[in-house]
Gaussian input, Z-matrix of N, CA and C with variables (Angstrom, degrees):
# hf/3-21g

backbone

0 1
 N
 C     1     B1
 C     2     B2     1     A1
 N     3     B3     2     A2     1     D1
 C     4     B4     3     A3     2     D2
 C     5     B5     4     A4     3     D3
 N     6     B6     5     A5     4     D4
 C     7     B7     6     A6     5     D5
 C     8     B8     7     A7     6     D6
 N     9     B9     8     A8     7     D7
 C    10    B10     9     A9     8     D8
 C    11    B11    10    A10     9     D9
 N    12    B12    11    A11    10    D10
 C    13    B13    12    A12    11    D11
 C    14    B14    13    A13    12    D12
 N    15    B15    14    A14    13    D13
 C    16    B16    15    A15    14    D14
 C    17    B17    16    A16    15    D15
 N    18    B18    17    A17    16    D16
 C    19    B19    18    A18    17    D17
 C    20    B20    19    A19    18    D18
 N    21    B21    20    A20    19    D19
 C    22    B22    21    A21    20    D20
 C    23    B23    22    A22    21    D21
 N    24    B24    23    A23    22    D22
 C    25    B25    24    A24    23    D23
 C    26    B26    25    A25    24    D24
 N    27    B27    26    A26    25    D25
 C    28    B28    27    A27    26    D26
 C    29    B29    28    A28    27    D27
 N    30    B30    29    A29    28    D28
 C    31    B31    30    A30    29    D29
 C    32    B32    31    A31    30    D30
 N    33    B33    32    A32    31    D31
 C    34    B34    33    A33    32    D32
 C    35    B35    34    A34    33    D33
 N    36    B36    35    A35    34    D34
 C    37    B37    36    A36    35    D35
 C    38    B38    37    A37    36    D36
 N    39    B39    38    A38    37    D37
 C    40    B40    39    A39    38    D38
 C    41    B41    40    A40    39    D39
 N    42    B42    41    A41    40    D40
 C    43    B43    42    A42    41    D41
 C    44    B44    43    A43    42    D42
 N    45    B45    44    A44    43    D43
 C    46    B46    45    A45    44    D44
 C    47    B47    46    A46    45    D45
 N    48    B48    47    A47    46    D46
 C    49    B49    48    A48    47    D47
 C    50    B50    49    A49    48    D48
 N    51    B51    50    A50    49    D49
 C    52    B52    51    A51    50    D50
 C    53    B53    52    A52    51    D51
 N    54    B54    53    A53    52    D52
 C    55    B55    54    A54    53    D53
 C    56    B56    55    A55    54    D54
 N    57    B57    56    A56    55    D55
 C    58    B58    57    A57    56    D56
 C    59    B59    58    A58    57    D57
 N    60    B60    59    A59    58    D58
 C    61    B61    60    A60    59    D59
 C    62    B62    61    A61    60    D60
 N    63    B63    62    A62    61    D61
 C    64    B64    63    A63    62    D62
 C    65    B65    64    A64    63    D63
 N    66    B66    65    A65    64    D64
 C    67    B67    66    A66    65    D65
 C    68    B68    67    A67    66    D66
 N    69    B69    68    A68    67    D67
 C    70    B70    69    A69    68    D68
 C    71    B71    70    A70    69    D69
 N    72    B72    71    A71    70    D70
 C    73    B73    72    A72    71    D71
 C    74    B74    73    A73    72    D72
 N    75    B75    74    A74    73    D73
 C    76    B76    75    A75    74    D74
 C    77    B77    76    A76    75    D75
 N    78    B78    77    A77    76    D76
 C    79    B79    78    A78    77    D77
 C    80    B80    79    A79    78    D78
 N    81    B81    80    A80    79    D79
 C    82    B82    81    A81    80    D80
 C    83    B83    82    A82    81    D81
 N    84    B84    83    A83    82    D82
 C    85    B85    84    A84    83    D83
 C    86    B86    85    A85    84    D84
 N    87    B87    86    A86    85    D85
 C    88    B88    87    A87    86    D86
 C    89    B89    88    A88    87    D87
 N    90    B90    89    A89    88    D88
 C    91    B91    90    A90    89    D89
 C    92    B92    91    A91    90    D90
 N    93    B93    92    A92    91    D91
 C    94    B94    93    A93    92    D92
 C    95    B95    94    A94    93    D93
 N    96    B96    95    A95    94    D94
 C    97    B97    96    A96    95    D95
 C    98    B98    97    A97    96    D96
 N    99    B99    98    A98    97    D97
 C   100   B100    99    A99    98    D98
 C   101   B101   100   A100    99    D99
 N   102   B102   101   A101   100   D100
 C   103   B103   102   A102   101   D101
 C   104   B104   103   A103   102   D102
 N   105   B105   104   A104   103   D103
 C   106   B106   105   A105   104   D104
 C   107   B107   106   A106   105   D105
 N   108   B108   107   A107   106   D106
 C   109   B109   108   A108   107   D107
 C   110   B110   109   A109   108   D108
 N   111   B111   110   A110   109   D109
 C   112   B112   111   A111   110   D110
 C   113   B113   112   A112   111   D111
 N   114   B114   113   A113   112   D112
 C   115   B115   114   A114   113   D113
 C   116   B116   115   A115   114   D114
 N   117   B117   116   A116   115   D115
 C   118   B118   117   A117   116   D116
 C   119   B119   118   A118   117   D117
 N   120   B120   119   A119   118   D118
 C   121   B121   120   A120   119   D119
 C   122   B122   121   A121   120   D120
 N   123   B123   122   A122   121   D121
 C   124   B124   123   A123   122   D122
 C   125   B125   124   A124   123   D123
 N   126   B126   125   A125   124   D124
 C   127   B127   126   A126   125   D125
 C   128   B128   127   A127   126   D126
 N   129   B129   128   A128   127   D127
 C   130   B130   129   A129   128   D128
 C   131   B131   130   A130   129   D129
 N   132   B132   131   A131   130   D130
 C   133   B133   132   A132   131   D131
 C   134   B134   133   A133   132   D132
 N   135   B135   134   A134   133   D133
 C   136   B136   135   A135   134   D134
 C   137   B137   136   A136   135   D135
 N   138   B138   137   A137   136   D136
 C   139   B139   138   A138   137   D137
 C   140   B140   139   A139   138   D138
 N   141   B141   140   A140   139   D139
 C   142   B142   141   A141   140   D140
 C   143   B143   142   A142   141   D141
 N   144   B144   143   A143   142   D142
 C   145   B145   144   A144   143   D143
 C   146   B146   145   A145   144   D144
 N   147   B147   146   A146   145   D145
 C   148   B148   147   A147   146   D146
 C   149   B149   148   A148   147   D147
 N   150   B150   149   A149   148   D148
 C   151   B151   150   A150   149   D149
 C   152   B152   151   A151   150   D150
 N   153   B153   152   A152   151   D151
 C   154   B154   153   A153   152   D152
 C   155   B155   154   A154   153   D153
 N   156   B156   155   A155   154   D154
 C   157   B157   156   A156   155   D155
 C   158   B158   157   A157   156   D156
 N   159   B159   158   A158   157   D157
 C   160   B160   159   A159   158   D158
 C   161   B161   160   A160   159   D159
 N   162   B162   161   A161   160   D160
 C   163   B163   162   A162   161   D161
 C   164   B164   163   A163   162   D162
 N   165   B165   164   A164   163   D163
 C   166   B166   165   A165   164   D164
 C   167   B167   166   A166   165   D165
 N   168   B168   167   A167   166   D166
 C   169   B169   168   A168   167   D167
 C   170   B170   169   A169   168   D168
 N   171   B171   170   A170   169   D169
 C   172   B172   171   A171   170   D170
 C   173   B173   172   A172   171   D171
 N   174   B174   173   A173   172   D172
 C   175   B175   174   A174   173   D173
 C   176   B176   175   A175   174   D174
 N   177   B177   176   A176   175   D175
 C   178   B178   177   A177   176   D176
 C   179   B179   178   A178   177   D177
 N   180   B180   179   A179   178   D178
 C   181   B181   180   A180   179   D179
 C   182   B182   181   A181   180   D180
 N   183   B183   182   A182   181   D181
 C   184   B184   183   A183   182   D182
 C   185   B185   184   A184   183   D183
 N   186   B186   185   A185   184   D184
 C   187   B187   186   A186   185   D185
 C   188   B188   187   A187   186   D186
 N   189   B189   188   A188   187   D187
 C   190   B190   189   A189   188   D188
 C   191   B191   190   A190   189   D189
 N   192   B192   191   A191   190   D190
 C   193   B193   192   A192   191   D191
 C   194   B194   193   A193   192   D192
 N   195   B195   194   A194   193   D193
 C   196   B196   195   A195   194   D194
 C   197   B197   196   A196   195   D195
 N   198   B198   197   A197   196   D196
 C   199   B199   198   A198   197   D197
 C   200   B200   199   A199   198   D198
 N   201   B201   200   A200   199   D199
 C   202   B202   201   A201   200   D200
 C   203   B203   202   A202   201   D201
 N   204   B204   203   A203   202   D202
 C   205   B205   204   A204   203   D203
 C   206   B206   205   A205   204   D204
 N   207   B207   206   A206   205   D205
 C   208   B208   207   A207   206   D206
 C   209   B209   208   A208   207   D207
 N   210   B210   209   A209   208   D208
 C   211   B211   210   A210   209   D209
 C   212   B212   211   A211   210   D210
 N   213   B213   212   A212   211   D211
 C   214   B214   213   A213   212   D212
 C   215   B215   214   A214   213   D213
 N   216   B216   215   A215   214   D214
 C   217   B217   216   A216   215   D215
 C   218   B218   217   A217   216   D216
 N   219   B219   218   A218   217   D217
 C   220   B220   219   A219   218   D218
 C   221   B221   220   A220   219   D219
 N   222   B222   221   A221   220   D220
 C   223   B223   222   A222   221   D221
 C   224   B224   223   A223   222   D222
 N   225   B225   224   A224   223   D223
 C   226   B226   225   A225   224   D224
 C   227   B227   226   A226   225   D225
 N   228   B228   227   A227   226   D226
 C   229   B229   228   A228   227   D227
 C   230   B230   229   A229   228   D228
 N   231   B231   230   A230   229   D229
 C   232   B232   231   A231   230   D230
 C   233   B233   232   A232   231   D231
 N   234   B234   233   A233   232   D232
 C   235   B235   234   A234   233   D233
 C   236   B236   235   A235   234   D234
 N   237   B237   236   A236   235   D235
 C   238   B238   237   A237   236   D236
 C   239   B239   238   A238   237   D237
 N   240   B240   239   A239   238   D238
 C   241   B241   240   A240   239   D239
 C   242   B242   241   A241   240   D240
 N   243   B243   242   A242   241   D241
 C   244   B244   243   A243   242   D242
 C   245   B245   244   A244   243   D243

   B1=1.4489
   B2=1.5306
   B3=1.4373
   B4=1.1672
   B5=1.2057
   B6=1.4754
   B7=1.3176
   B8=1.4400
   B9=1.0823
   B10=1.6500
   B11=1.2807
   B12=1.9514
   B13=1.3123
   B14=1.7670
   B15=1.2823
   B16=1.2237
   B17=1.3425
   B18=1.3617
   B19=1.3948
   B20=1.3094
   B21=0.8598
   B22=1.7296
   B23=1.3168
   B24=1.5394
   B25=1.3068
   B26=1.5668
   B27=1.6330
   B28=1.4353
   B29=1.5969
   B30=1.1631
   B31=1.4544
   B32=1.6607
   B33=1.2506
   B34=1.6744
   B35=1.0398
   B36=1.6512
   B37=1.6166
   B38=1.3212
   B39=1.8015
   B40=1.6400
   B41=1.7736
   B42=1.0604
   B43=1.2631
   B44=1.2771
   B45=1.6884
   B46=1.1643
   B47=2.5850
   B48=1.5381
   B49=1.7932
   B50=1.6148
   B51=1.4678
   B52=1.5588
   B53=1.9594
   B54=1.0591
   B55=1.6299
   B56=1.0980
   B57=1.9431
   B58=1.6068
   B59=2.2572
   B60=1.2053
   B61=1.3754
   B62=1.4240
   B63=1.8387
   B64=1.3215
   B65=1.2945
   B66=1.5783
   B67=1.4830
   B68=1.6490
   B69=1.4623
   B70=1.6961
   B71=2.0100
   B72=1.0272
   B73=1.4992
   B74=1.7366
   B75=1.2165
   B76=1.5950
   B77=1.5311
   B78=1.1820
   B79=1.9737
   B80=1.5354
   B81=1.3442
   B82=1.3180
   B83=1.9679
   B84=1.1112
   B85=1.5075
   B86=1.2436
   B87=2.2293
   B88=1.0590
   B89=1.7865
   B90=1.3497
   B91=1.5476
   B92=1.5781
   B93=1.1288
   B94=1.9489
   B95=1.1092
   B96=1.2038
   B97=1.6274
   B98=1.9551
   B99=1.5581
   B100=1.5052
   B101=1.7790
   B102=1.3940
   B103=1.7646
   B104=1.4448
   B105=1.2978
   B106=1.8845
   B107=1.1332
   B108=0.9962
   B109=1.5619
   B110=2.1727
   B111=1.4143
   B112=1.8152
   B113=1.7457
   B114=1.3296
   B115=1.4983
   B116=1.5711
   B117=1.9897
   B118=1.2884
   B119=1.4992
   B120=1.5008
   B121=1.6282
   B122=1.6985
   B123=1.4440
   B124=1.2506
   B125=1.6025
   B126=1.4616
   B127=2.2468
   B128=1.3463
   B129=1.1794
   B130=1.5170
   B131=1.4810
   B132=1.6532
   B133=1.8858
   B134=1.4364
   B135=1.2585
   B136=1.7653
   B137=1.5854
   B138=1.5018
   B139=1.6217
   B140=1.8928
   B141=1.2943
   B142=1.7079
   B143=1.5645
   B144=1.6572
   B145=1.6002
   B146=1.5227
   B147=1.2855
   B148=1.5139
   B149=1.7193
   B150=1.4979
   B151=1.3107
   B152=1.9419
   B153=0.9159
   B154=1.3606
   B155=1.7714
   B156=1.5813
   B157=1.7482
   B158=1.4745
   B159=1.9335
   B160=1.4668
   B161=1.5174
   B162=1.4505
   B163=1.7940
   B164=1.6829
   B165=1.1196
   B166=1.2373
   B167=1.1664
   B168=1.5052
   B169=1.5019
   B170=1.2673
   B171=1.3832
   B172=1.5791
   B173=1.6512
   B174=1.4580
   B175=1.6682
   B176=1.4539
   B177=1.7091
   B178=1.0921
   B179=1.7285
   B180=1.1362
   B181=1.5960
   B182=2.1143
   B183=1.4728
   B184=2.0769
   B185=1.8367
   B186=1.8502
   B187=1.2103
   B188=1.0544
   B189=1.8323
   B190=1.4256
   B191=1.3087
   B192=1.7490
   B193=1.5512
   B194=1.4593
   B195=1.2813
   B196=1.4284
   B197=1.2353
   B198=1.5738
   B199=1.3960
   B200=1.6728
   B201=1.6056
   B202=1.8620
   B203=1.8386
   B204=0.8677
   B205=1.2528
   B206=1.6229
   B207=1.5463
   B208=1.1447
   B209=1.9729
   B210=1.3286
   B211=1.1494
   B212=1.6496
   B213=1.6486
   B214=1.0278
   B215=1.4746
   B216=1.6572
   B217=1.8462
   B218=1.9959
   B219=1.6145
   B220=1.3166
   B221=1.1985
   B222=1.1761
   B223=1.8039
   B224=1.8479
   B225=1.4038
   B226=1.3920
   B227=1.5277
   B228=1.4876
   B229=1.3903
   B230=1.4944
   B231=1.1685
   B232=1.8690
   B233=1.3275
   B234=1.5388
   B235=1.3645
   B236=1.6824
   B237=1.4380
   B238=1.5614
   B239=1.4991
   B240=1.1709
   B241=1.4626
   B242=1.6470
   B243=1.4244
   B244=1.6791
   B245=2.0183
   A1=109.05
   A2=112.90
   A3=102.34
   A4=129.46
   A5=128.07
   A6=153.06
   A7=109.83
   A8=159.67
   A9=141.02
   A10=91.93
   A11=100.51
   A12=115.38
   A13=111.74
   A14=120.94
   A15=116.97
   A16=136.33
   A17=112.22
   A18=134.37
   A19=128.15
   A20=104.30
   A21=137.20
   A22=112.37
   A23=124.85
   A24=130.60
   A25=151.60
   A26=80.44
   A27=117.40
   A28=97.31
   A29=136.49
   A30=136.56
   A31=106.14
   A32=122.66
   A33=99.76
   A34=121.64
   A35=139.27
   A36=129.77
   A37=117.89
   A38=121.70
   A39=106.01
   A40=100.28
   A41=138.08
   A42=107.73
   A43=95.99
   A44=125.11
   A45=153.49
   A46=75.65
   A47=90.06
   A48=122.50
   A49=95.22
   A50=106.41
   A51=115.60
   A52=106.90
   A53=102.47
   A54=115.01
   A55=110.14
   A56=112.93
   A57=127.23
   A58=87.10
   A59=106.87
   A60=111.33
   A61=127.47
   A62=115.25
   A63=99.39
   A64=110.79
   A65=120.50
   A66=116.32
   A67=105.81
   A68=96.95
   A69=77.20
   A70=90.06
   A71=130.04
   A72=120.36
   A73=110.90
   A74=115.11
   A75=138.07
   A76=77.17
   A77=124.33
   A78=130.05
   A79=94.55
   A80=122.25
   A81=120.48
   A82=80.01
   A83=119.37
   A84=129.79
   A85=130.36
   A86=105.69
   A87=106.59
   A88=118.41
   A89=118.72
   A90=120.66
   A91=105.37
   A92=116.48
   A93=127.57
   A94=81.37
   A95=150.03
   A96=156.77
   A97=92.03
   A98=92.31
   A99=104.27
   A100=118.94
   A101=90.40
   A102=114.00
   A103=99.45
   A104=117.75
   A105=113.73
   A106=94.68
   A107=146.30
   A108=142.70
   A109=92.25
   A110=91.43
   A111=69.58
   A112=109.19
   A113=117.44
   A114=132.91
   A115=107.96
   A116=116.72
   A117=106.62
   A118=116.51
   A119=113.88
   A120=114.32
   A121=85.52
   A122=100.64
   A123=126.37
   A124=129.73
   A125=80.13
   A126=97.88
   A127=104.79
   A128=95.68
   A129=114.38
   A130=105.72
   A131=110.77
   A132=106.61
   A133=119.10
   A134=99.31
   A135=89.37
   A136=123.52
   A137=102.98
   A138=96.41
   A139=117.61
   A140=94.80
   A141=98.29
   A142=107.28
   A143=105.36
   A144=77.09
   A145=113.91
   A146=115.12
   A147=126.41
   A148=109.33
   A149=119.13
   A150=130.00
   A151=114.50
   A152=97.85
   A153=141.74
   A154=93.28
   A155=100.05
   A156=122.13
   A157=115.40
   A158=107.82
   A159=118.44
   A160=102.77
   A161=106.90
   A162=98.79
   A163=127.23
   A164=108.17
   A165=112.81
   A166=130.88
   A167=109.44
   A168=112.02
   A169=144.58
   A170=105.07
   A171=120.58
   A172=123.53
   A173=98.40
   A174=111.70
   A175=95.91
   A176=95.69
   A177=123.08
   A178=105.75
   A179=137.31
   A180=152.91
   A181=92.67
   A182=85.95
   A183=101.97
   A184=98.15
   A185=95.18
   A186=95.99
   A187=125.49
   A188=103.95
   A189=116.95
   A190=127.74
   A191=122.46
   A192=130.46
   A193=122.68
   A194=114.77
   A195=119.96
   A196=133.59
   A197=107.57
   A198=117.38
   A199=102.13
   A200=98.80
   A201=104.40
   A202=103.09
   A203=104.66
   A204=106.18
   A205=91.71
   A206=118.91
   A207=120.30
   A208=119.80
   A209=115.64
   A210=128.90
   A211=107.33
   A212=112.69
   A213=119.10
   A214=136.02
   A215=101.58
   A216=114.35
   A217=85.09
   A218=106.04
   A219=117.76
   A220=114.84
   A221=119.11
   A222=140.01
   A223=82.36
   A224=118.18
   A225=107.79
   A226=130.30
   A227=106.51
   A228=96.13
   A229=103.08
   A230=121.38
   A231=101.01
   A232=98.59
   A233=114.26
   A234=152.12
   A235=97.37
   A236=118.28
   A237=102.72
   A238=120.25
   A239=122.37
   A240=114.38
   A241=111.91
   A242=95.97
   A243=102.03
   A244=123.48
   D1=135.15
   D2=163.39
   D3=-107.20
   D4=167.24
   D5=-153.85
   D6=-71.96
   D7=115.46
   D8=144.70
   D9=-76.31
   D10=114.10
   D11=162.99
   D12=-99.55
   D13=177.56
   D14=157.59
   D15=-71.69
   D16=5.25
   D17=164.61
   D18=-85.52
   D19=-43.41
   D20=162.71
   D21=-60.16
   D22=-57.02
   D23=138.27
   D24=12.38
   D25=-75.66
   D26=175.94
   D27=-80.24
   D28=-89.44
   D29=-178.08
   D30=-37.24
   D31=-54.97
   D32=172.26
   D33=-63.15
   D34=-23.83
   D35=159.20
   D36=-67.84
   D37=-28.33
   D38=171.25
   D39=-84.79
   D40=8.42
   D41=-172.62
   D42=-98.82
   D43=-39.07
   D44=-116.23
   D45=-87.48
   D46=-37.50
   D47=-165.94
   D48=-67.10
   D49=-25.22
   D50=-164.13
   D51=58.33
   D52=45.12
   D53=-179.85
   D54=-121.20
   D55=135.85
   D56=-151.46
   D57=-75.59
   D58=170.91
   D59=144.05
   D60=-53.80
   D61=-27.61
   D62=-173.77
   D63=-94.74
   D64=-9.26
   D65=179.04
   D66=-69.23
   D67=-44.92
   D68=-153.34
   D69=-80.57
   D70=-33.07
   D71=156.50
   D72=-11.17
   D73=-72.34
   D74=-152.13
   D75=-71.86
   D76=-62.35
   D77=-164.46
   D78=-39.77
   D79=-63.24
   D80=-113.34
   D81=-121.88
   D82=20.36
   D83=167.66
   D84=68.66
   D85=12.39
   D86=-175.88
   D87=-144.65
   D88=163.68
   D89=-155.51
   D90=-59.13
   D91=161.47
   D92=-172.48
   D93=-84.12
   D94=-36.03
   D95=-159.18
   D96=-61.94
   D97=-64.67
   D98=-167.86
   D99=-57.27
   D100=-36.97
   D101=-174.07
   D102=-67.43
   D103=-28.71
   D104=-174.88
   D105=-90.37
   D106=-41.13
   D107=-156.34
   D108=-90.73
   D109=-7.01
   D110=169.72
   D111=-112.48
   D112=-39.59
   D113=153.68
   D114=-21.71
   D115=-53.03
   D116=-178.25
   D117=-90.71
   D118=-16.49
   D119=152.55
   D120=95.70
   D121=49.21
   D122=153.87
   D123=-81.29
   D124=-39.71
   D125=174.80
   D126=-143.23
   D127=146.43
   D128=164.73
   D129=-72.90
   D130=121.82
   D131=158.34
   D132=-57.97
   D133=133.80
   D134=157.46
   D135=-63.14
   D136=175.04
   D137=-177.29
   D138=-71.30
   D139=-15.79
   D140=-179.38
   D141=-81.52
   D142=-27.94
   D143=-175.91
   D144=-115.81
   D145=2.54
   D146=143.14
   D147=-37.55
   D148=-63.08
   D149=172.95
   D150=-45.55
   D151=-48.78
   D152=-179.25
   D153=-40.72
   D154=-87.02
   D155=167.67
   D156=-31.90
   D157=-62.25
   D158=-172.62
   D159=-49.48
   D160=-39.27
   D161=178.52
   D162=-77.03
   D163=-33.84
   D164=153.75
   D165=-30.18
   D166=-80.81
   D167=160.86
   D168=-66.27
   D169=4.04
   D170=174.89
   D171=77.66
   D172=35.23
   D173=-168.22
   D174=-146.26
   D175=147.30
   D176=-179.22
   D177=-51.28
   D178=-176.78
   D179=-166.49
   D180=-105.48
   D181=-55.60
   D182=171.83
   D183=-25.28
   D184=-73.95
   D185=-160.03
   D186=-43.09
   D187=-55.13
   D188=-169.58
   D189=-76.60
   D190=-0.01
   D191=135.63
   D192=-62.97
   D193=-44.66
   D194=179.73
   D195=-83.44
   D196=-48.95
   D197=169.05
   D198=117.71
   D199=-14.38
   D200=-169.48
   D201=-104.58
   D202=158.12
   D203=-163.72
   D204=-100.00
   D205=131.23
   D206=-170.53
   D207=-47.75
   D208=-32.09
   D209=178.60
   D210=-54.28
   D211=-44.80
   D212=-179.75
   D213=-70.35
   D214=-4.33
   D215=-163.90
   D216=-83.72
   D217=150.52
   D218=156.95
   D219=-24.13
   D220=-55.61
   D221=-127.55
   D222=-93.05
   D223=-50.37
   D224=174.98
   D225=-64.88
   D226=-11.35
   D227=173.73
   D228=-105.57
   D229=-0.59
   D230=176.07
   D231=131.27
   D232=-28.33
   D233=-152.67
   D234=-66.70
   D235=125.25
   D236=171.10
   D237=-89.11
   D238=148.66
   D239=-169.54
   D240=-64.60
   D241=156.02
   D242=176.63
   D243=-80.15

């Protein structure tokens, strides 16, 4: 089985955008160099440019740690967690 990492993440929301590495790189204030080495889950983002990314791609920070779209967690519908 494989993993949904946050690397994995990140590249299925820019591809998903049909957006190169260097756009959202250039967007989000940082090198295509840096953006691959986080896509392959080489580095951890910091919290600014994690924030940075989530805007880029037009998703919450929630999602793009989790993978769930904040609407969807228990906790957003009233729902108690499991």
């Amino acid at each position: 089985m494989v993993h949904d990492t946050l690397g994995r993440r990140l590249r299925r929301l820019r591809l998903a955008r049909e957006m190169k590495q260097e756009r959202v790189a250039r967007r989000a204030g940082i090198s295509v160099s840096h953006l691959s080495t986080l896509e392959h889950d080489l580095r951890t983002p910091s919290l600014h440019t994690l924030v940075q990314l989530a805007d880029v791609l037009g998703e919450s920070v929630v999602e793009v740690l989790t993978g769930v779209p904040p609407y969807d967690r228990p906790e957003a519908a009233g729902r108690p967690r499991a």
